[in-house]
ZAMITOR-343546 format. One record per residue (C-alpha): residue in one letter; chain; x, y, z; residue number from 1. Coordinates in nm, 3 decimals. Layout:
N
(A,A,(X,Y,Z),NUM) ...
! end
This chain:
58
(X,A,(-1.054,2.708,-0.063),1) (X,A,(-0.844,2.452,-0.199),2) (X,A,(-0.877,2.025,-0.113),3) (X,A,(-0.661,1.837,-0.059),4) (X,A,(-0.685,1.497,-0.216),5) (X,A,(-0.574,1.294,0.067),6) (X,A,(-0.781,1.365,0.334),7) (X,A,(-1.057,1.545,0.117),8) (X,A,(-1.120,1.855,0.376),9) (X,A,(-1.065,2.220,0.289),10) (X,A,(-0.705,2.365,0.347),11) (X,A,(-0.544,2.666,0.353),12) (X,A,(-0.256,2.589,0.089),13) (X,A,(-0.158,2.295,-0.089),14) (X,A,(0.189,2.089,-0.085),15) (X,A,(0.311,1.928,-0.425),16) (X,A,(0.453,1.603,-0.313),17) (X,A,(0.598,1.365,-0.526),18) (X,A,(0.485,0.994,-0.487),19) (X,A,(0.560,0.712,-0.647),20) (X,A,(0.702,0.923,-0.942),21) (X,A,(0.395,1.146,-0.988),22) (X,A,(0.355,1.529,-0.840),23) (X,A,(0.073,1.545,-0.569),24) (X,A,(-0.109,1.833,-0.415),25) (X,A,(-0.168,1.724,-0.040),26) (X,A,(-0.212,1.966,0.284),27) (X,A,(0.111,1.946,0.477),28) (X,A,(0.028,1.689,0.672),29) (X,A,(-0.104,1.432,0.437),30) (X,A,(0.236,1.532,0.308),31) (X,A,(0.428,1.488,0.538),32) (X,A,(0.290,1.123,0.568),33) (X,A,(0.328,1.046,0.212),34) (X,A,(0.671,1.138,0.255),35) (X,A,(0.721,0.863,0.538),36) (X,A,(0.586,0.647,0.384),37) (X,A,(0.777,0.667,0.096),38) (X,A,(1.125,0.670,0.304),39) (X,A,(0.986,0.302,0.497),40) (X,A,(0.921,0.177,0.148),41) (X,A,(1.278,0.260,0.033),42) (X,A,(1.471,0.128,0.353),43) (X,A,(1.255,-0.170,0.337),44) (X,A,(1.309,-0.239,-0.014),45) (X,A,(1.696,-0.169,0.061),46) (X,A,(1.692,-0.419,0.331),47) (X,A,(1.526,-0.722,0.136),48) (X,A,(1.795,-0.654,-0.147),49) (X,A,(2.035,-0.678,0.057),50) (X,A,(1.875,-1.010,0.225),51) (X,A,(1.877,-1.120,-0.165),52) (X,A,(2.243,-1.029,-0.263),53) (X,A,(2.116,-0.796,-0.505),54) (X,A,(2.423,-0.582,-0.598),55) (X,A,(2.274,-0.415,-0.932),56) (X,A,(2.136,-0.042,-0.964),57) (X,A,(1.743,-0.045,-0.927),58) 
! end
């Protein structure tokens, strides 16, 4: 049985999720967090640009 690398317990079937730019196996629900996470980050870092006046392309 595969495991994941999140959570460390034995799953059924892996999920390649990428994160921060590199592919990740996961279980579907460590996925599905690392996904989350990684939309907050964006919005957040959107926000604080925009706070900044930052009009350039990241």
């Amino acid at each position: 049985m595969p495991i994941c690398r999140g959570c460390d317990n034995e799953v059924d079937r892996l999920v390649s999720v990428k994160v921060d730019g590199k592919a990740k196996k996961l279980c579907e629900d460590c996925a599905d967090r690392a996904r989350e996470e990684a939309e907050v980050a964006e919005q957040s870092e959107s926000v604080v640009q925009g706070m900044m006046g930052f009009k350039g392309r990241r």
